[in-house]
N, C-alpha and C positions, 0 to 999 in steps of 0.2 A: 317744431316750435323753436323759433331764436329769440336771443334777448336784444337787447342793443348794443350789444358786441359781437365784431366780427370772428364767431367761434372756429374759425378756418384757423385763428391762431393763435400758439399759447397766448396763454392769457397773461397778463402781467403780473411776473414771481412765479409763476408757474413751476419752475422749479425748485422754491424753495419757501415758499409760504402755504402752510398748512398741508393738512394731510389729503391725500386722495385728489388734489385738484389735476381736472385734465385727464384722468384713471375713465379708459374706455367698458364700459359695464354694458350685458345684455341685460334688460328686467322688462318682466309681464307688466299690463297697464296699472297693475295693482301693486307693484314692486318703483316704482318710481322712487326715487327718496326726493328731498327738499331740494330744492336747487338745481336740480339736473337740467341741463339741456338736451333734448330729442335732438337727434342728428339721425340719417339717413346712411346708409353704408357710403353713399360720394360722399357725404361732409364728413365721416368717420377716415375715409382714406386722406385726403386733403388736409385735415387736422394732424393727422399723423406725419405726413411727411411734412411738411412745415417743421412739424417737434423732433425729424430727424433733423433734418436740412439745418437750422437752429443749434444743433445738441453739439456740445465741445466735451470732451475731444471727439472728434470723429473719426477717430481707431472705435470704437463704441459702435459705430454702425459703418465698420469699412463692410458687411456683404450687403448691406443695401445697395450701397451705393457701386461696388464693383463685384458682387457675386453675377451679373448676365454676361460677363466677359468671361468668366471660367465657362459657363455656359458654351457659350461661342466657340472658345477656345475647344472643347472637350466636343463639339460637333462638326469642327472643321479637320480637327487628326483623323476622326472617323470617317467622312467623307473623303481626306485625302489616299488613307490605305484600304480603302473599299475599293476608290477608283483605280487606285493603284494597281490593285489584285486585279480587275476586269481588264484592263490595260494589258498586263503583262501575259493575261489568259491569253486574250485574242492576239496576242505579236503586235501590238500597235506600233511598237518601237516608238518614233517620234512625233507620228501622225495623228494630228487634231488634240493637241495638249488641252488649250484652252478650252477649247468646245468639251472635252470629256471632263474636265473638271472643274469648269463654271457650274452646273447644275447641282453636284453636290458638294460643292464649298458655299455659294453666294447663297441659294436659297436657305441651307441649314440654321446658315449664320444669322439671316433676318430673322427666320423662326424662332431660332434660342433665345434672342434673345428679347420679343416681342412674347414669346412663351413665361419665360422666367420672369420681368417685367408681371406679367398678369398674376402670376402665383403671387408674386409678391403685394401686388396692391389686393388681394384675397388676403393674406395674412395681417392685413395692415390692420382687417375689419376685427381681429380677434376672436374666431372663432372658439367654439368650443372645444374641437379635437382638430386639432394642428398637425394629427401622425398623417388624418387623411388628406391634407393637402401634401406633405412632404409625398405621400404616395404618389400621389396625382402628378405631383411635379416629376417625378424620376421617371413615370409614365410617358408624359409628352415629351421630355428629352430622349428619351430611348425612341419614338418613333419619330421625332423627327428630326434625328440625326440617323440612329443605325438603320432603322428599318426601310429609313425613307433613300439613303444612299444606296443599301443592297438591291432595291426595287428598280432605281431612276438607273444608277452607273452604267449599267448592260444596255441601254437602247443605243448611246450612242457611240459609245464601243462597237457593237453590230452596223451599226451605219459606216463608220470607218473601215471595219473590218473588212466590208464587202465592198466599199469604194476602191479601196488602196491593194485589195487581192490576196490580204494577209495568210488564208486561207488557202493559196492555191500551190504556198511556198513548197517544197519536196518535203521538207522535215516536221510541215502540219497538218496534220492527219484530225483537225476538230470544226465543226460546221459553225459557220457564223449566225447561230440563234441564241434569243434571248435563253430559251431552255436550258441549252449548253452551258450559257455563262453563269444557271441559279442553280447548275447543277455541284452540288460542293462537294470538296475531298475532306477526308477527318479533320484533318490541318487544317484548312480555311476555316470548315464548318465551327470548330471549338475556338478558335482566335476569334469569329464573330460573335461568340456568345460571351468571350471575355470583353468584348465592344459592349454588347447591348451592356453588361454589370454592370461594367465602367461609366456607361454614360446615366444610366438609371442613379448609380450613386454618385455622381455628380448633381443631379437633379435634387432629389433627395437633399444631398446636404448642403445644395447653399439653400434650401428654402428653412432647412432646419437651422443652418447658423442664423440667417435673417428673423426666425420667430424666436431665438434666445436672444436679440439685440433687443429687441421690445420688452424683453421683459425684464432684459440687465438696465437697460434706460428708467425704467417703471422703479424697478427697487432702488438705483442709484438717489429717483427723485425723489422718493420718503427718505431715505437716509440722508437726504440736502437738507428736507423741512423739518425731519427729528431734529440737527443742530441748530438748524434755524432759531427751532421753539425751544431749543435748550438756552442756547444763548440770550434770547430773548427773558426766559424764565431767570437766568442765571444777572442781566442787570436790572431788572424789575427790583430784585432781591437786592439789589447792592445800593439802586436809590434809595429803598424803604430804608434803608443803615445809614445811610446819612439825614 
């Protein structure tokens, strides 16, 4: 149900006339209060960012707006020293740069940041337990950065491998298969698993810094409309004296 305002944006004063105005609320059909407008989880997202996009200063909501770049950032190191380790396995030396590390730089990069982006418009709705999205979030950045580079790296590694003869040198004594290349020594094995942490808490915490923007935005706006109404209360009092 809308009214005859465009609810997609604050409202006017929204930040500083009365209390609760614009405060996203779940209620049964029996919990509606007076005045409420129904909105839909899209008109719930869209209202929200507006009231970022809108909201000064925006140090307030800097991981909205740039938490999918740490994203990025934290899935392209990983994918570079994934590649890097399969690389150095097989002896590539300098053969097929690009080709072994387009697949896990360029794809990770799109997914973090089309991943993160989605947590984030999920948070916007205000759920009820915000720990299980930060889960959710540190989830999909861990597979598809670490898991998805340890998986892809080694194909074309092996393709190179066995094009350019890496394999056949006097001093490499290791077969150009995938198997060989997932086969890991303590050292990798444990630097991978400090990979997945690293990028799970990454995930994790820009969806956590982004769900305390909303709610540092939220308190900031009743303490705009408490001065609001004080002030207001405060020359009401001072016409009645004259």
């Amino acid at each position: 149900m809308k009214n005859e305002d465009d609810f997609s944006k604050p409202p006017k004063g929204n930040f500083v006339d009365g209390f609760g105005r614009g405060t996203i609320v779940h209620a049964g059909k029996n919990e509606i209060p007076p005045g409420a407008i129904l909105m839909t989880d899209r008109d719930v997202i869209d209202y929200q960012n507006t009231r970022i996009q809108a909201w000064e200063p925006q140090s307030d909501v800097w991981w909205h707006s740039q938490g999918k770049f740490l994203t990025l950032l934290a899935s392209n190191i990983t994918g570079c020293l994934i590649t890097q380790y399969f690389r150095k396995k097989f002896r590539l030396q300098s053969y097929g740069v690009i080709f072994t590390f387009a697949p896990t730089v360029a794809f990770p990069a799109l997914a973090s940041i089309f991943l993160s982006e989605h947590m984030r418009r999920s948070i916007l709705t205000v759920p009820e337990s915000v720990s299980c999205y930060e889960i959710r979030a540190g989830i999909l950045q861990t597979l598809s950065s670490s898991f998805y580079s340890a998986l892809v790296a080694p194909w074309p590694c092996v393709y190179y491998a066995r094009k350019y003869h890496t394999y056949l040198a006097p001093e490499n004594t290791f077969k150009p298969t995938v198997m060989y290349g997932l086969r890991p020594s303590v050292k990798s094995f444990n630097i991978f698993l400090l990979l997945v942490i690293a990028n799970f808490g990454v995930g994790w915490y820009v969806t956590h810094k982004q769900a305390e923007e909303i709610d540092t935005i939220t308190e900031k706006e009743v303490h705009r409309a408490a001065i609001t109404v004080l002030d207001s209360m405060i020359y009401n009092d001072h016409e009645k004296e004259k």
